[in-house]
C-alpha positions, 0 to 999 in steps of 0.5 A, a space after each residue: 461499496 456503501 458502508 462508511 470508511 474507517 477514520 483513523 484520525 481527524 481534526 479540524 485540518 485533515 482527516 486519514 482513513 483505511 482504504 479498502 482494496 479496490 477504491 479509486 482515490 479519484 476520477 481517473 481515465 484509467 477506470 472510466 467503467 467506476 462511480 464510487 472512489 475514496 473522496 467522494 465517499 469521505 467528503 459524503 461522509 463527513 458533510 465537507 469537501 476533501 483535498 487527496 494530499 497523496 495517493 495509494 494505488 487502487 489495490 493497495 489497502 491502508 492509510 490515505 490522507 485527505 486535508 479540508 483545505 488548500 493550504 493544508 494539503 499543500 503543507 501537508 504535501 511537503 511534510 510527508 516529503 520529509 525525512 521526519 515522516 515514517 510511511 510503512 507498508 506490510 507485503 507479502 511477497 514470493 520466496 525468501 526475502 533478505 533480511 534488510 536491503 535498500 533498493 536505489 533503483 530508478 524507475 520510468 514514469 508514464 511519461 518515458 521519464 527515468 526518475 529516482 527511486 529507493 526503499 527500504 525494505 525489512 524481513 518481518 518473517 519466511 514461510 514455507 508450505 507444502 503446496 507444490 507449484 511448477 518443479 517446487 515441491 513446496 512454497 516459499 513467502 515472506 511478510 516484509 516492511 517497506 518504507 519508501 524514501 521517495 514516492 514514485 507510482 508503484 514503487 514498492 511493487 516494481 521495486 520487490 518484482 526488481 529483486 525477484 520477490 514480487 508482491 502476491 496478487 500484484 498484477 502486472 508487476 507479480 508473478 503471474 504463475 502464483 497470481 492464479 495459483 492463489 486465485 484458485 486455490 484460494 479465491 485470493 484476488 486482492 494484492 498483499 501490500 497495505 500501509 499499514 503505519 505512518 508517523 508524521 508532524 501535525 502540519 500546524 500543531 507540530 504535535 507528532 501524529 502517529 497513524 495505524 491501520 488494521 489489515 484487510 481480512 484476506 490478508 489476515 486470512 492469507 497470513 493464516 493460510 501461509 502459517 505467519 506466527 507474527 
């Protein structure tokens, strides 16, 4: 991965950008085989070094905050903890989604630990296609909004697997059956989830900052695909 990322915003505080499926924020034990990740390239790009004030998962595309400094990004850390910040993510999941339904449903950390969990989630759409899977003769989606009131490691994916409509191309927390079907029949190997918004407040000039990123073109094609009007 050479080209430049995509900066949605930057001042002379902290920067965001568009992540790209498949990169690391950072370094991690979990990905030793890797060499380019998000904060090496950002800090490249812009000649300065950068500070992950949060993380997104390497299959999740969308909007990811770097700060310049400490002190911002601890500031930074805490603001996006507050009620006042608006963190929106777009999915496409399996089956027909409820329309509105917040998930308080806790989740174990890598450590064994249970830890407090809730999203809320919104139907944007439902699809149905003629494509026949297992004992269904068609195929039921749903494009969705997820905004997570707390921010545990793979949230949203084990929180829509925890209500039986897993995030298309999630793995291992997907549905294994529709993973394949859409890697073959479509050479669909992305996971459909991107934060797609984020409104928050400037951490020094108390200015409200809002933040859009354009979908990934497999999920726009994928959307094209599953014939989603919105």
């Amino acid at each position: 991965m050479t080209e430049e990322l995509e900066i949605l915003y930057r001042d002379d505080f902290f920067v965001a950008i568009n992540k790209p499926n498949g990169l690391m924020v950072h370094r991690s034990s979990i990905a030793s085989d890797v060499q380019v990740f998000a904060l090496q390239m950002l800090r490249d790009q812009t000649g300065r070094y950068v500070y992950p004030v949060h993380r997104l998962d390497r299959k999740t595309s969308g909007i990811l905050l770097f700060a310049f400094d400490k002190e911002t990004t601890k500031i930074l850390q805490k603001g996006i903890e507050c009620k006042s910040t608006i963190k929106e993510y777009t999915a496409i999941t399996r089956g027909y989604f409820p329309d509105k339904i917040t998930v308080d449903y806790p989740l174990i950390n890598d450590k064994g630990k249970k830890r407090e969990a809730c999203t809320k989630f919104e139907l944007i759409e439902t699809t149905e296609i003629p494509v026949a899977l297992g004992k269904h003769q068609t195929s039921r989606y749903s494009l969705i909004k997820a905004f997570p009131q707390t921010g545990r490691m793979h949230q949203i994916r084990k929180h829509c697997n925890h209500l039986r409509h897993p995030i298309i191309g999630d793995r291992p927390h997907g549905c294994s059956k529709q993973n394949r079907m859409f890697k073959k029949k479509w050479e669909m190997t992305n996971m459909l989830l991107h934060a797609s918004r984020m409104t928050l407040i400037h951490p020094f000039e108390e200015n409200i900052v809002e933040l859009h990123a354009s979908f990934p073109k497999k999920f726009l094609q994928m959307k094209q695909v599953l014939s989603f009007e919105k």
